[in-house]
C-alpha positions as CSV (number, residue, x, y, z in Angstrom):
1,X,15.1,7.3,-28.9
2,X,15.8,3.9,-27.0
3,X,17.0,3.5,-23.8
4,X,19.4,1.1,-22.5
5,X,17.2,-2.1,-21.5
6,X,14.3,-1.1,-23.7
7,X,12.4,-4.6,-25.1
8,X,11.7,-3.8,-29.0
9,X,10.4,-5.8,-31.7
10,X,12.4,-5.7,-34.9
11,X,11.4,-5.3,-38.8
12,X,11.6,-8.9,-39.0
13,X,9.1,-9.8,-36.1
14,X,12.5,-11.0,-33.6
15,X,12.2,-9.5,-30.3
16,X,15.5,-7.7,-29.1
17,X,16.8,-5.7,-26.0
18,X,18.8,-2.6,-26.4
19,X,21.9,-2.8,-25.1
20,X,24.7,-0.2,-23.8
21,X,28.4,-1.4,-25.5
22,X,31.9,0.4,-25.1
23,X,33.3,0.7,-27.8
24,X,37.4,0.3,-28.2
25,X,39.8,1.6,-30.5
26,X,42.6,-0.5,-31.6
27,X,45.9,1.9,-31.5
28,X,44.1,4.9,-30.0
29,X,45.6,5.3,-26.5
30,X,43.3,8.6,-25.4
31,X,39.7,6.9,-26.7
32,X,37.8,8.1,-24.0
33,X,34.4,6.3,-23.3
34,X,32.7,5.6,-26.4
35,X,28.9,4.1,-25.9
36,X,26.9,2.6,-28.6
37,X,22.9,1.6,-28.0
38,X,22.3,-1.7,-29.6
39,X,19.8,-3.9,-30.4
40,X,20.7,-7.6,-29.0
41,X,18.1,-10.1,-30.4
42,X,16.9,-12.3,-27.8
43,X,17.1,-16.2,-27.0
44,X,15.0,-18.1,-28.7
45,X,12.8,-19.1,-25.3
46,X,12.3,-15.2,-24.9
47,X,10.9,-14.5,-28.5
48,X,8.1,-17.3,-27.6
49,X,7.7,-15.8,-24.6
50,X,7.0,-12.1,-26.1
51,X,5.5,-13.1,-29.2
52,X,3.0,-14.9,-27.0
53,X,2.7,-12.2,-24.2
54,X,1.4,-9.3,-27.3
55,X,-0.8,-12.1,-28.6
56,X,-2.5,-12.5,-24.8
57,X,-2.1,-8.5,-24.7
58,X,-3.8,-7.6,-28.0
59,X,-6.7,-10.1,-27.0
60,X,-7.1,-8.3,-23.5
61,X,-7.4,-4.6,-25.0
62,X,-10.0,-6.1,-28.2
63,X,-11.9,-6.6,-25.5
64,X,-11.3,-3.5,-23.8
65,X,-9.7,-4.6,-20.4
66,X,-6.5,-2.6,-20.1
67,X,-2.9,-5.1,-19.0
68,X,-0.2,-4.7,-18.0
69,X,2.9,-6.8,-18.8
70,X,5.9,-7.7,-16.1
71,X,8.9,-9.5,-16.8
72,X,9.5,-11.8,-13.6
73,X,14.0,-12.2,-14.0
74,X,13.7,-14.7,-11.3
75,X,11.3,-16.8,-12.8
76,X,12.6,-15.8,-16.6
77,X,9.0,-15.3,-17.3
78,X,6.6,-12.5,-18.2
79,X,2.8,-12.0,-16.0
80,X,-0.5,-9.8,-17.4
81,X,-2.2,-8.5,-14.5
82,X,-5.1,-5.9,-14.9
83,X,-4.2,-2.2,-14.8
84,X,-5.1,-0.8,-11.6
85,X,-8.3,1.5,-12.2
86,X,-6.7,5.3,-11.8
87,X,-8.5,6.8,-9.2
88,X,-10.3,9.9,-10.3
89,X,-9.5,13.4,-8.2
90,X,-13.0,14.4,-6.2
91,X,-15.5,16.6,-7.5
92,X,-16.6,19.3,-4.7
């Protein structure tokens, strides 16, 4: 299940975002709200992006050094920064 704002990449290797859309009915006066969950492909500066930021990601974990991945909206670009170590609960 995919959740509005959820970053997936498709069959075809394209990045897309999933993307909450009302839906309208031509001639139906009592519609209601209809919501559909799709799948928006991405501009092309964001599929280099991603496509670059799992390449940098897939290299980190071969090596064993656990990433994460934020996307900066101000800056329209993604940072890794190391996982902070979880801390582990004290042994009496």
């Amino acid at each position: 299940m995919a959740y509005d704002g959820e970053l997936v990449k498709m069959q075809n290797g394209r990045w897309a975002r999933f993307q909450r859309c009302q839906v309208y009915r031509p001639g139906v006066e009592d519609a209601g709200e209809t919501m559909l969950l799709i799948a928006v492909e991405l501009e092309e500066r964001y599929q280099q992006l991603l496509d670059e930021a799992a390449d940098s990601l897939a290299q980190y974990r071969l090596r064993g050094v656990p990433v994460q991945v934020r996307l900066d909206p101000e800056a329209q670009g993604i940072t890794l920064q190391p996982e902070s170590p979880v801390a582990s609960p004290a042994v009496h």
